[in-house]
C-alpha positions in Angstrom: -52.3 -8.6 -17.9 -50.2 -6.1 -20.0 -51.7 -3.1 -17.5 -51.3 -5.1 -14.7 -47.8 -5.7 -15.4 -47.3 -1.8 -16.2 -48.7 -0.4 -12.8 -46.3 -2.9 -11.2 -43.5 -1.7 -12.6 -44.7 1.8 -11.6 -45.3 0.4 -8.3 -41.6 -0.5 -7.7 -40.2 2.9 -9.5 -42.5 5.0 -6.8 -40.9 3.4 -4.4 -37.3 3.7 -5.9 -38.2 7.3 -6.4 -37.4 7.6 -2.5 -33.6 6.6 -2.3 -30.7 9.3 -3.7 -31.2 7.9 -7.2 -31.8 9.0 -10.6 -35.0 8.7 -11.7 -35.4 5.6 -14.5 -36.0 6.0 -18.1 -39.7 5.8 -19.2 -39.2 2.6 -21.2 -37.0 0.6 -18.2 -37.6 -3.1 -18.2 -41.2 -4.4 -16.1 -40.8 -5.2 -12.9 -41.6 -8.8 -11.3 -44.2 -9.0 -8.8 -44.5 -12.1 -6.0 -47.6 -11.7 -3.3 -49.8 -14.4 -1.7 -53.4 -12.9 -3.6 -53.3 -10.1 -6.4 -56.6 -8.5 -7.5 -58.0 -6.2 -9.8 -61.0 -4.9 -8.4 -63.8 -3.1 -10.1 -63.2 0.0 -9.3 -60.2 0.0 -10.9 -57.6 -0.4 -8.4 -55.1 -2.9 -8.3 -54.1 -4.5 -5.1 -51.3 -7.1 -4.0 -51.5 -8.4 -0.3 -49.8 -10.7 1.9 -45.7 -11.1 2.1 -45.4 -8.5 -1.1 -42.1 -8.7 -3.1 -41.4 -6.7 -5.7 -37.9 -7.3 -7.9 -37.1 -4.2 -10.3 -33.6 -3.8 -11.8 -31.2 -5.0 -8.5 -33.6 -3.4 -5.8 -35.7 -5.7 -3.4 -39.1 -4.2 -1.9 -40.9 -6.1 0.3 -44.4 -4.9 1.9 -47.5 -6.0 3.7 -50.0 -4.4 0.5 -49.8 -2.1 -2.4 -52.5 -0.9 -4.1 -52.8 1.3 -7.3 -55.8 3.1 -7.7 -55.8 4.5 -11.2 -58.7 6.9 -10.7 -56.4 8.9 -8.3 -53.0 7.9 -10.3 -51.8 7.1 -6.6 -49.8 4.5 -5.2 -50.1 3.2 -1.5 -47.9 1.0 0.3 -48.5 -0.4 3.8 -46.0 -1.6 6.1 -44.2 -3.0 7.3 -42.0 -1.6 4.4 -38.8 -2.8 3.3 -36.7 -1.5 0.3 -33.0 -2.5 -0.7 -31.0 -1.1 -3.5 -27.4 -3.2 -3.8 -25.8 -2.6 -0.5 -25.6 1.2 -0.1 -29.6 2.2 -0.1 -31.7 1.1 2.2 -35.3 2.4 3.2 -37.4 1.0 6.2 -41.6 3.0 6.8 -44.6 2.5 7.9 -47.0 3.9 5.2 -45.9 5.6 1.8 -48.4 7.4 -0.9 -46.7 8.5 -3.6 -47.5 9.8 -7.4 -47.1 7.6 -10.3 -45.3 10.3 -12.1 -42.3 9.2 -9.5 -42.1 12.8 -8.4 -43.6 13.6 -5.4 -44.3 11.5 -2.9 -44.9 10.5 1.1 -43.4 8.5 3.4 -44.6 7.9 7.3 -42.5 6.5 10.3 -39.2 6.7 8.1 -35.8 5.7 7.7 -33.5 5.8 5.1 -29.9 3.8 5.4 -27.1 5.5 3.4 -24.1 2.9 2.3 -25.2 1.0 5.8 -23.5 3.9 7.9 -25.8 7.1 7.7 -29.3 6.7 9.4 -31.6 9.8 9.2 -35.2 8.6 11.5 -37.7 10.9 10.8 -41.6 11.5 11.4 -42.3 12.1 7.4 -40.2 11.6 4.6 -41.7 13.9 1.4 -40.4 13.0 -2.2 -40.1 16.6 -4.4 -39.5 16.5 -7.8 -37.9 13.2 -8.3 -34.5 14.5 -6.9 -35.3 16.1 -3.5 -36.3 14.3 -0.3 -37.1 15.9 2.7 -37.6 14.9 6.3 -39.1 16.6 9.1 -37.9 15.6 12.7 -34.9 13.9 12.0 -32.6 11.9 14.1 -29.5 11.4 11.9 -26.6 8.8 13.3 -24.3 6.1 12.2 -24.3 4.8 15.5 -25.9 1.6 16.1 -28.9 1.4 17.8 -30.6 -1.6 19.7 -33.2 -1.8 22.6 -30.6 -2.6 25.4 -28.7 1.2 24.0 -31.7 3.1 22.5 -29.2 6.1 23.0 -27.4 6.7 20.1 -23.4 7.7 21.1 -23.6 10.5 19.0 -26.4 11.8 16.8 -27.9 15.2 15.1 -31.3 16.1 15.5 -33.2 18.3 13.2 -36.1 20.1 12.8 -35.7 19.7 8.8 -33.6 18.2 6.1 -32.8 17.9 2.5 -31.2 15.4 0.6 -29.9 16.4 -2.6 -29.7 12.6 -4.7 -27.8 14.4 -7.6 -25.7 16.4 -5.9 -25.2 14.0 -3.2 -25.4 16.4 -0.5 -27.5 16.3 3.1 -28.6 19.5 4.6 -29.7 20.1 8.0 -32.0 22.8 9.1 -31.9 23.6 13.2 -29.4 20.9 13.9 -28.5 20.2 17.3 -25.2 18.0 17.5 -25.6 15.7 21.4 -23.0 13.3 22.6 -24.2 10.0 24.5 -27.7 12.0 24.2 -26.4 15.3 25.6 -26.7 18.4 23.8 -23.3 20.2 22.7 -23.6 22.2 20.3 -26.5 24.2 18.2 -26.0 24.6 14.3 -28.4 26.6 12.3 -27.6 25.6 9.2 -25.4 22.7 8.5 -24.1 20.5 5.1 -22.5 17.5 4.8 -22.2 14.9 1.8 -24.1 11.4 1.9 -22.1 8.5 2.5 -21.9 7.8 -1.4 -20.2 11.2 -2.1 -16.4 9.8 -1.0 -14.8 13.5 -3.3 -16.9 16.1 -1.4 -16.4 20.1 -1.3 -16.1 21.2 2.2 -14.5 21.1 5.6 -13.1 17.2 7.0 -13.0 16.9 10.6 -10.0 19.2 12.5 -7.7 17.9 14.9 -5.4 19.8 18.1 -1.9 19.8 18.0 -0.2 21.4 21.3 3.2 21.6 21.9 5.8 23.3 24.5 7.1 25.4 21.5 3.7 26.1 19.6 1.1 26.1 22.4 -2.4 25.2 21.9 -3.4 25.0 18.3 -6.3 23.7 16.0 -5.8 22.4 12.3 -9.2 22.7 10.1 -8.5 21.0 6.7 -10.5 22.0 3.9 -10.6 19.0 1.1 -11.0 20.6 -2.7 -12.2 17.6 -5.5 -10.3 19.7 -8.9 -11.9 17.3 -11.9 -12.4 13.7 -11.7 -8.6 12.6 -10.6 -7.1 15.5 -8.9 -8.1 17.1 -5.4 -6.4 19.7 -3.3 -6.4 19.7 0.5 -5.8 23.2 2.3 -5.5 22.8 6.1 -4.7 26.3 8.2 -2.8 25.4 11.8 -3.5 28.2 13.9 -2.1 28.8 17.5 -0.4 31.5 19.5 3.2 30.9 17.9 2.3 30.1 14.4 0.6 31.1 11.4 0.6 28.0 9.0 -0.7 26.8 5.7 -0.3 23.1 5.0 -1.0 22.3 1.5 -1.3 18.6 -0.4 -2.3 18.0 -4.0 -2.9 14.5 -5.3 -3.7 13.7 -8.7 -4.0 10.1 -10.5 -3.3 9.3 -14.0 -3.7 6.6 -16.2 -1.1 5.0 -15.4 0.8 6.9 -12.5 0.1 8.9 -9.4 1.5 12.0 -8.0 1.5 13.7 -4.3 2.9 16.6 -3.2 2.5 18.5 0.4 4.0 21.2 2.2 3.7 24.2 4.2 4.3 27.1 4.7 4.6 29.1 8.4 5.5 32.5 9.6 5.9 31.7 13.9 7.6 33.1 17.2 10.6 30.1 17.0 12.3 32.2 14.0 10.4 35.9 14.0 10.3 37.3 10.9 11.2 34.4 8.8 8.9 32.6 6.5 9.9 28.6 7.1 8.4 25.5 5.4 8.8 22.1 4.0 7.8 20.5 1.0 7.7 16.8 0.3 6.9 15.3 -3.4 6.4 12.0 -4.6 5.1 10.1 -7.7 5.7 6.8 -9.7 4.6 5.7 -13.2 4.1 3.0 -15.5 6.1 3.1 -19.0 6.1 1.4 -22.0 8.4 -1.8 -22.4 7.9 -2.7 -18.3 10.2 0.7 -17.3 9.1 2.1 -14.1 9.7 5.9 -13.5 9.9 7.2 -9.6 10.6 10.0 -7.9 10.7 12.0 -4.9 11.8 15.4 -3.9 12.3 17.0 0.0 13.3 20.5 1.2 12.3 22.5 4.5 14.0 26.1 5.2 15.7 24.7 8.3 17.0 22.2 10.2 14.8 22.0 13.2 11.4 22.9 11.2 10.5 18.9 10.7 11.4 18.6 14.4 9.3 21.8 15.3 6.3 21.0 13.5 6.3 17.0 13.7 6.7 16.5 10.1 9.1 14.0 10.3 11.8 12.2 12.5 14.4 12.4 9.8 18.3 14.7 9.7 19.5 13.9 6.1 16.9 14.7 3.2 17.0 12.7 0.3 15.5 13.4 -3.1 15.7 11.1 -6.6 14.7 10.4 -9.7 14.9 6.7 -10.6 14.1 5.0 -14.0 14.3 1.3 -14.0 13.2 -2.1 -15.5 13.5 -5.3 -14.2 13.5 -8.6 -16.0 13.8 -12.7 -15.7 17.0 -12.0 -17.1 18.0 -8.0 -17.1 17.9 -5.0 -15.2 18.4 -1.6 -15.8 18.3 1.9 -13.9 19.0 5.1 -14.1 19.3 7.3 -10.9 20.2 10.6 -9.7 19.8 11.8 -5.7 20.5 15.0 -4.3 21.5 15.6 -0.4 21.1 17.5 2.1 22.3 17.2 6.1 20.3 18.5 8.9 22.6 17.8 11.8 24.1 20.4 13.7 27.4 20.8 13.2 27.4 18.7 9.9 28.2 20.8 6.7 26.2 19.8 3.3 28.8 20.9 1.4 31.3 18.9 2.5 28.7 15.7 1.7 28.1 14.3 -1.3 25.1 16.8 -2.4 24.3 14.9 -5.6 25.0 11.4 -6.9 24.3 9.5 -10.3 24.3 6.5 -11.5 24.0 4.0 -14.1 23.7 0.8 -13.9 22.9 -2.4 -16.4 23.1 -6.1 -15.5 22.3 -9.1 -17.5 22.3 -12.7 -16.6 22.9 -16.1 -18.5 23.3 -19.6 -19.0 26.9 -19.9 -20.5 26.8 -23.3 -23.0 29.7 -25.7 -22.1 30.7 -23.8 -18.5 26.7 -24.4 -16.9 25.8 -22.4 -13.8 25.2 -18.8 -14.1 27.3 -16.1 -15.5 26.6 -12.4 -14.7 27.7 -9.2 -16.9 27.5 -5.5 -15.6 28.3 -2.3 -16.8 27.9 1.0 -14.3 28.3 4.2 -13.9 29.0 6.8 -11.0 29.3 10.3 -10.4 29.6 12.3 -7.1 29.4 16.1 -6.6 30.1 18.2 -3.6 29.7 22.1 -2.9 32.5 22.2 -1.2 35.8 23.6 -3.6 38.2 23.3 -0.7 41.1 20.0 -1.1 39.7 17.4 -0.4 36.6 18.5 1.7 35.4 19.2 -2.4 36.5 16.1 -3.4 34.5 15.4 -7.1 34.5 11.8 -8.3 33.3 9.8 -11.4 33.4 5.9 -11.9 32.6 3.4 -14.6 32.7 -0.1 -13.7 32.5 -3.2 -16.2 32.0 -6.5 -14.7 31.9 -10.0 -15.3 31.1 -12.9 -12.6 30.3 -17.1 -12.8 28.6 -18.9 -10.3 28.4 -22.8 -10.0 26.8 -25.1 -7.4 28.1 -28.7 -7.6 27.0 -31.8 -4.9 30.1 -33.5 -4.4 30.5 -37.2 -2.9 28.1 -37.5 0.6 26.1 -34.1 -0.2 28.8 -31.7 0.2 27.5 -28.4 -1.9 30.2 -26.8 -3.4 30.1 -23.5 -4.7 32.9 -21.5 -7.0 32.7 -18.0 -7.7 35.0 -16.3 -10.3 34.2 -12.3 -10.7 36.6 -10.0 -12.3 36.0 -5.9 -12.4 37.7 -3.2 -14.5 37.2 0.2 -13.4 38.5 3.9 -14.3 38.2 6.7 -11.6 38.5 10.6 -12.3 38.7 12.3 -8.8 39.0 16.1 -8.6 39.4 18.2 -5.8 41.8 15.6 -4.0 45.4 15.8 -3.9 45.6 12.7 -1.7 44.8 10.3 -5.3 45.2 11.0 -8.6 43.6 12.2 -10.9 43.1 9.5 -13.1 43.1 5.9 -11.8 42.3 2.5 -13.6 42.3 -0.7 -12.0 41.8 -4.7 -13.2 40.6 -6.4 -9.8 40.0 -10.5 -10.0 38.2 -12.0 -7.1 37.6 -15.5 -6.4 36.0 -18.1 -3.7 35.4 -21.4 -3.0 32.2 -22.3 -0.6 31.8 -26.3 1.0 28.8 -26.4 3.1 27.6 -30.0 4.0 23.9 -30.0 5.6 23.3 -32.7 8.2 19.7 -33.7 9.0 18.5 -35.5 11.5 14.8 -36.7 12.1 13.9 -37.5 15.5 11.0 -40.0 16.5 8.4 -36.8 17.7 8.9 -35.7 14.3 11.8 -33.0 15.2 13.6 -31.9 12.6 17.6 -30.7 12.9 19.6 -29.7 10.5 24.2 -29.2 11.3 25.7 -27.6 8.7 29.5 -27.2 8.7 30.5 -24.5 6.2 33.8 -23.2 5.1 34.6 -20.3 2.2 38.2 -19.8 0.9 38.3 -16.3 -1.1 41.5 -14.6 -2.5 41.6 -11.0 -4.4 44.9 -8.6 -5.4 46.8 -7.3 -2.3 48.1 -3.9 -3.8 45.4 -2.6 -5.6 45.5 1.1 -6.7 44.1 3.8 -4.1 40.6 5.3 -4.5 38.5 7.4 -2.6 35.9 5.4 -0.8 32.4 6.8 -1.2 30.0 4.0 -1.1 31.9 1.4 1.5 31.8 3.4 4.7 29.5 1.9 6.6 30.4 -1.6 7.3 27.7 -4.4 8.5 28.8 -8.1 9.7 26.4 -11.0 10.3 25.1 -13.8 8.9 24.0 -12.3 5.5 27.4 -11.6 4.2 29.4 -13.8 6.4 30.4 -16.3 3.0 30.1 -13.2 0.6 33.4 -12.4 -1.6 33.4 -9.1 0.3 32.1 -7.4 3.4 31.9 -4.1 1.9 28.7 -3.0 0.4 29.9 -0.8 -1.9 32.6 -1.3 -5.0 34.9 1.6 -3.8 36.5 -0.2 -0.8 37.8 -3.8 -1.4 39.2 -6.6 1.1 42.5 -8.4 0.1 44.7 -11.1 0.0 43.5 -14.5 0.9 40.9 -15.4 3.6 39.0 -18.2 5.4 35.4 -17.7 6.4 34.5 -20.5 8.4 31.4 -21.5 10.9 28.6 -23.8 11.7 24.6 -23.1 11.3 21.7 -25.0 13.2 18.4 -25.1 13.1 15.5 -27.3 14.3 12.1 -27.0 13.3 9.7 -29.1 15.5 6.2 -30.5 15.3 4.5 -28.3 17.8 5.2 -25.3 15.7 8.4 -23.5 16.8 11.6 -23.3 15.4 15.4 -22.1 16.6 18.2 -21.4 14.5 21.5 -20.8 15.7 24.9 -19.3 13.6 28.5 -18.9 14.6 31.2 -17.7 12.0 34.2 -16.0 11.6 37.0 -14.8 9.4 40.9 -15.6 9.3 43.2 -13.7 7.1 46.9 -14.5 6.6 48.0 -10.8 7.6 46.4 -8.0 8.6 45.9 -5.0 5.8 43.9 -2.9 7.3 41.1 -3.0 5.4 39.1 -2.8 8.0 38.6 0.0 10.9 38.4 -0.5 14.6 34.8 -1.0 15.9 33.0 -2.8 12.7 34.3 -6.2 14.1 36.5 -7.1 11.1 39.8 -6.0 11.7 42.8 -7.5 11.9 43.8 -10.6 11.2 41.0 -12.3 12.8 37.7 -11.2 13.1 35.9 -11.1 15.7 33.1 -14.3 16.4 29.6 -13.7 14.6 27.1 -15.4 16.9 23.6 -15.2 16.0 20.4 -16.7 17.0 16.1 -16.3 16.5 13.8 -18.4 18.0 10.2 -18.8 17.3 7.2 -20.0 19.5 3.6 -20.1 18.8 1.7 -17.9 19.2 3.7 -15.0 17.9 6.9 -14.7 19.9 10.0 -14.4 18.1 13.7 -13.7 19.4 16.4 -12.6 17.7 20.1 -11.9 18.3 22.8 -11.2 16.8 26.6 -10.1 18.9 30.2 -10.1 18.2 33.1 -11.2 20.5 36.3 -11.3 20.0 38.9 -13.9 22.0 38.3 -12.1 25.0 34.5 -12.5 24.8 34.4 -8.6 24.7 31.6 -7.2 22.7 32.1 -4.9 19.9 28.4 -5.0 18.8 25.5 -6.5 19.8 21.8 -6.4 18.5 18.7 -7.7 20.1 15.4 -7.9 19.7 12.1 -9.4 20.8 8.4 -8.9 19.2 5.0 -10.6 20.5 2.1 -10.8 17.8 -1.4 -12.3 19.9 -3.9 -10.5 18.1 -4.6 -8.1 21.4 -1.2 -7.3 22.3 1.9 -6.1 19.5 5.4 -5.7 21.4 8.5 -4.5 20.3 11.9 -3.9 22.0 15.4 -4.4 20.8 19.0 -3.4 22.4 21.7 -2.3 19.8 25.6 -1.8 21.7 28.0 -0.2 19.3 31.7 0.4 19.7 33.0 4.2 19.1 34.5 4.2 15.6 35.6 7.4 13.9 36.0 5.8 10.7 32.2 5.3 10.6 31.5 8.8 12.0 30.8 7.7 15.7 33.3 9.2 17.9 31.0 7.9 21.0 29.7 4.4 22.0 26.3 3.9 21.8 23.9 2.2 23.8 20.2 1.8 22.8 17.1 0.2 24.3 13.7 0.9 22.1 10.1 -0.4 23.2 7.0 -0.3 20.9 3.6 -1.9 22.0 -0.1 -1.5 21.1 -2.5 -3.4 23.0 -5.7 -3.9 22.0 -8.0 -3.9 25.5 -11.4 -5.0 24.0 -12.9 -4.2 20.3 -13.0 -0.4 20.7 -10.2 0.5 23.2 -6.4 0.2 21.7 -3.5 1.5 24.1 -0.1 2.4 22.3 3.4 3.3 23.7 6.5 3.9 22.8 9.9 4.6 24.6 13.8 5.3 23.5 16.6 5.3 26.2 20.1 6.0 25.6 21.9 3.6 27.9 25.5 5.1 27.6 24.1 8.6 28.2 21.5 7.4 31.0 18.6 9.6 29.6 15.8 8.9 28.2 15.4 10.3 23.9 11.4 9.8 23.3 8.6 8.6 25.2 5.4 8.8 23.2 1.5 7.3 24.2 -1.3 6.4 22.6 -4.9 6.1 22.9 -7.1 5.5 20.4 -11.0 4.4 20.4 -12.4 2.9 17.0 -16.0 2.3 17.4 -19.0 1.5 13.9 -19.8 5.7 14.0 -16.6 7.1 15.9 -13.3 7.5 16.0 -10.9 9.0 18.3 -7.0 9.4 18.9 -5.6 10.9 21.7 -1.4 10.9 21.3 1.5 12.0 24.0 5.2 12.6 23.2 8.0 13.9 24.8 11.2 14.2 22.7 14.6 15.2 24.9 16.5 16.3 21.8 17.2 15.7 18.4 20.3 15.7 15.9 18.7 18.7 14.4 17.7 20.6 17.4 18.8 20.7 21.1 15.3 21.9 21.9 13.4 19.3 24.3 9.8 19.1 23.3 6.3 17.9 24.3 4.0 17.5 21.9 -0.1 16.7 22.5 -2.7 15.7 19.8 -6.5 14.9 19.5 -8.6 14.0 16.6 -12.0 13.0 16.0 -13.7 11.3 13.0 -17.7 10.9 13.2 -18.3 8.4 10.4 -21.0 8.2 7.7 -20.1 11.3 6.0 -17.9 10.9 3.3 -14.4 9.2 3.7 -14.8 10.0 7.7 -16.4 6.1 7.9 -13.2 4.4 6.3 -11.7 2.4 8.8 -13.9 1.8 11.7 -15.1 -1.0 13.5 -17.3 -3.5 12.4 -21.1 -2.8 13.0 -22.4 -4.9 16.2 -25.3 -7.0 15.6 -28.2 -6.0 17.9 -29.3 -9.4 20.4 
C-alpha cells in the first residue's frame, strides 16, 4: 500500500500543479484518498472511481476517476472535476492529463476561479513548467454568470493567456474588452495582476474630472509597490487648462503610519505660475502609552483647493501633538501653525503659530472624598504681524486646582459643589492696550441641586422631571488679558450648569450668577424617546462679559430651549433656539436625519444673529440637505444642497450616482459651487470613474456576488 499511497499523493500535487501556486517540496506529507472502488490493476495502473475525493494539505479535489498509469508516468482525471484551495483558488474541467513530475500538464473544458472574483473560461488550460499556465480561447470576467444572463456585463476575450503563479501576474494576448457582450475596445497586448496580487506595478483604473475652469480632463494613476511597506502613487491630470502631477506616498511601520500627497500644476487660471498643495499626515505608537501625531498643510494659493477640488476648507491647519492618556493622568505637548485663505483676511494679523503644554492629574483626596483635579499648562501665541496690536505676541502658564463632590441629600436631591482656583502669569508683547506683565489669582465656585422625578406609567412609559438649579460666583475685577482662546462663544445644554460659558481660560464670567431650568424626557416601550430642556441664566448686574448675538448678555440671558425626538425606525429630530423675553430669536439650530437602510436624509437650519465680536458682521441664515438613497442593490442616488436664506441664493448643489454591482463599479458626480470664502469664482464641476473588479484592489468594496436560481 506504501506505492499506492505515494501515486496518490502525486495524484493530488498534479492537480495542485494547475492553480498559481508554488510547487510542494518532494518530501510534503501523503495525501488522503476517499472513492467508492480503488484498484490496482495488472498492468500497472492505479485507478479510483466513483464520487473521488482527494484531501492534500487544505485543498479539496473531487472527480468522477483518476487513474495513474505508471508505464507512461501520466496522470488522468475525468470529470466532472472539482478543485478548491482555501477560499481564493478554485479550478472547475472536464478532463486533465498531466505529468507526475507536476510540471507540465493538460486541462480540457476549463475554468480557473481567482480569490472567487476573477474567472478566465477557456477551451484548454496547459500547465508549463510548474509555474506557467496557459489558456487558449479565454473568456476572462468577474461577472456573474447564470443561465437566465449567460451574457457576462463586462468580459475580455482572448485568443491566449499566461498566468504567471510567482509573479502573480495575468497576460492577455489579442484581448478584446466588450460591454454587455459588445465589443469596445481591441488590446494587443495587455497585463494585469491576479486577484491575489493586492501591491501590483502598473496603471489603476483613471477617472474624468471636468470643470467650467479646467475643461475636460482625464486622471491616469500609476500605483508604485517601493519594498514591502511603502508604495508610491503618481497620477498625471491632463486637460486643456492644466498640466498636473498628483503625488501620494504611504509607508507603514512597525508601529506607525505615514501619508503624504500633493501636487503640483502649471494651468491657464494663474499663467506662468507653478501652484500646488501638499497635505501630510502620520501617527505613532511610543513607549510608555505616548502617542505621537502630526499633520502638515500648505497650497500656493488661496483658491487652488477650491480650483482643483482638493478640499472645502479656508484656514489650514498643521500640528505636531505628543500625548498620553491615562485612568488617572494626561499629558500633551502641541504646536499648530496657521494659515487663512479668505479674501480679505490677513495671516499675519492671525495667530500663525500656537503651543502648548498641558498636564492634568486626578485623585481621590483622603478625608475630603469626591474628586480633586490638578493642572499645570502652558501657552504661547505668535503673529507675523509687528504692527501694535495687530502683532500682538502672548505667553501663558496656568496652574490649577479643582474639587468636585456629588452628595444625595434628603428625597434624592443630587447636590453637587465645585471649588476651582487658577493662578496664571501673562507676557503680552506687541500690545499697548495690557501690560506687559500680568498675574492673576482667580477662585471660582458653584453649587448644583438637580432633583430627578420619575414616573412609570401603566404601558410601561417611562418620564423623568428634573428641576435643576446652579449658583456660581467668581472675582468681579479681575486683571485685563488679551483673549485668544474664548472668542467664539456656544450656549446650550452642554454647558448650561458649567462654572463658565467660555471655552477657553483667557476670557472669564464674573460676579455671582443663577443658572436655572427644567429637563424632560420620556422613554416609551414601543421604542422612541423625547427629551425636552429649558434653561437660563440670571446675573445680579450686567458686566459685559458677554457680546451682543451669542445669547448671553446682559443681565439675563436669553431662554435655552432644546428638544430631540426619536422614532423607530431611524428618525431623529433635534433642536435647539434661543429667545429672549420678547420670544425674538438670536439663534436657532435644527436638524432632522432619517436612517431606513434604503434611504439616509440629512437637513438642518442654523439662524445666527450679526455679531462683530465673533467676526460676523452679517446675519446668517442656513438651510443644508444631504440624502443618499439606495433604489435597489446596485443603484444608489446621492444629493446634496446649501442655500443661504438671508442672501436668497443658493451656495452648492452637488448629485450623485453611483452603481456597485459583484464585477463593477461606477460613480457618476455633479456639483455646482456659487462661491467660496476663498474665491468669488462660481464653478461646475463633473466626474466619472470606473472600477472593473477582480484585478488587484479594483474588487474592494463591491457588491455581494448573486447566487444563480
Amino acid at each position: 500500500m506504501r506505492a499506492a499511497r505515494d501515486v496518490i499523493a502525486a495524484l493530488a500535487l498534479a492537480v495542485l500543479a494547475a492553480v498559481p501556486a508554488p510547487a510542494p517540496a518532494a518530501d510534503a506529507a501523503p495525501a488522503t484518498l476517499i472513492a467508492d472502488r480503488v484498484e490496482i490493476r495488472a498492468d500497472a495502473v492505479l485507478v479510483a472511481e466513483g464520487a473521488v475525493e482527494v484531501f492534500y494539505e487544505g485543498a479539496r479535489l473531487r472527480a468522477r476517476r483518476i487513474s495513474y498509469d505508471r508505464r507512461t508516468d501520466r496522470i488522468t482525471v475525468e470529470g466532472p472535476i472539482i478543485l478548491t484551495q482555501g477560499d481564493s483558488v478554485a479550478v472547475f474541467a472536464d478532463f486533465a492529463e498531466l505529468s507526475a513530475d507536476l510540471q507540465d500538464g493538460l486541462l480540457v473544458s476549463a475554468r480557473l476561479v481567482l480569490e472567487r472574483e476573477l474567472q478566465l473560461a477557456a477551451a484548454e488550460i496547459f500547465r508549463v513548467g510548474g509555474r506557467y499556465t496557459e489558456l487558449s480561447q479565454v473568456v476572462a470576467s468577474s461577472c456573474q454568470v447564470c443561465a437566465a444572463h449567460p451574457t457576462p456585463l463586462w468580459e475580455i476575450r482572448a485568443r491566449r493567456v499566461i498566468h504567471d503563479a510567482e509573479a502573480r501576474q495575468i497576460w492577455f494576448e489579442g484581448a478584446q474588452f466588450r460591454l454587455g457582450g459588445v465589443p469596445l475596445a481591441y488590446l494587443p497586448r495587455l497585463r494585469i495582476p491576479d486577484p491575489t496580487n493586492r501591491r501590483a506595478t502598473g496603471f489603476l483604473f483613471p477617472s474624468v474630472r471636468t470643470t467650467t475652469e479646467l475643461g475636460a480632463g482625464l486622471k491616469l494613476p500609476y500605483f508604485l509597490p517601493v519594498g514591502r511597506s511603502a508604495d508610491l502613487t503618481l497620477t498625471p491630470y491632463l486637460s486643456p487648462a492644466t498640466r498636473t502631477l498628483e503625488l501620494r506616498w504611504r509607508q507603514a511601520f512597525r508601529r506607525g503610519i505615514i501619508d503624504v500627497e500633493g501636487a503640483v500644476t502649471r494651468d491657464d487660471l494663474l499663467p506662468g505660475e507653478t501652484r500646488g498643495h501638499l497635505l501630510g499626515r502620520g501617527a505613532f505608537l511610543l513607549p510608555a502609552d505616548y502617542r505621537l501625531r502630526f499633520e502638515l498643510r500648505e497650497v500656493s494659493d488661496p483658491a487652488y483647493l477650491f480650483d482643483y477640488g482638493s478640499s472645502g476648507t479656508d484656514r489650514l491647519e498643521s500640528s505636531v501633538i505628543l500625548d498620553r492618556t491615562r485612568r488617572d493622568m494626561s499629558f500633551e505637548a502641541a504646536a499648530w501653525a496657521f494659515r487663512s485663505l479668505r479674501a480679505g483676511e490677513d495671516s499675519a494679523t492671525q495667530p500663525g503659530l500656537v503651543t502648548e503644554l498641558a498636564f492634568t492629574r486626578r485623585f481621590a483626596p483622603r478625608g475630603l472624598g469626591g474628586i480633586a483635579t490638578l493642572s499645570f499648562g502652558a501657552l504661547t501665541v505668535y503673529r507675523a504681524a509687528t504692527a501694535d496690536g495687530a502683532g500682538r505676541d502672548l505667553a501663558r502658564a496656568t496652574a490649577r486646582a479643582a474639587w468636585n463632590r456629588t452628595e444625595i441629600l434628603g428625597p434624592g436631591v443630587l447636590a453637587t459643589v465645585d471649588l476651582v482656583a487658577t493662578a496664571e502669569s501673562y507676557g503680552v508683547n506687541q500690545d499697548s492696550a495690557f501690560a506687559d506683565r500680568v498675574a492673576r489669582l482667580y477662585p471660582e465656585a458653584g453649587v448644583t441641586l438637580r432633583w430627578p422625578l420619575m414616573r412609570r406609567g401603566a404601558d410601561g412609559a417611562r418620564q423623568v422631571l428634573e428641576p435643576f438649579l446652579m449658583l456660581a460666583w467668581a472675582p468681579e475685577n479681575p486683571e485685563a488679558i488679551p483673549n485668544e482662546d474664548s472668542r467664539l462663544v456656544e450656549f446650550d445644554e452642554g454647558n448650561l450648569l458649567a462654572l463658565t460659558r467660555f471655552p477657553g481660560r483667557d476670557a472669564r464670567e464674573r460676579g455671582a450668577r443663577l443658572a436655572l431650568g427644567l429637563a424632560w424626557s420620556r422613554h416609551d416601550p414601543a421604542g422612541w424617546t423625547a427629551g425636552l430642556t429649558f434653561g437660563r441664566i440670571l446675573r445680579d448686574a450686567d458686566r459685559g462679559d458677554f457680546a451682543a448675538g451669542t445669547g448671553l448678555a446682559g443681565a439675563r440671558s436669553d431662554w435655552l430651549v432644546a428638544g430631540r425626538l426619536d422614532l423607530p425606525p431611524g428618525l431623529a429630530l433635534s433642536g435647539r433656539a434661543l429667545l429672549d423675553d420678547d420670544l425674538a430669536l438670536s439663534r436657532t439650530d435644527f436638524g432632522l436625519t432619517l436612517a431606513t437602510g434604503r434611504l439616509d436624509l440629512g437637513t438642518g437650519l442654523t439662524l445666527l444673529e450679526a455679531s462683530p465680536a465673533e467676526e460676523r458682521p452679517d446675519p446668517i441664515a442656513e438651510w443644508t440637505l444631504d440624502a443618499d438613497w439606495r433604489i435597489n442593490r446596485n443603484w444608489i442616488v446621492r444629493s446634496g444642497w446649501t442655500y443661504d436664506i438671508e442672501g436668497s441664493r443658493t451656495t452648492l448643489a452637488a448629485f450623485g450616482l453611483g452603481y456597485v454591482s459583484e464585477c463593477l463599479t461606477v460613480d457618476l458626480s455633479l456639483s455646482r459651487r456659487f462661491a467660496s470664502s476663498t474665491s468669488l469664482r462660481p464653478t461646475t464641476d463633473f466626474g466619472l470613474s470606473v472600477a472593473l473588479t477582480g484585478f488587484g484592489t479594483g474588487g474592494e468594496g463591491g457588491a455581494p456576488r448573486r447566487r444563480c436560481r
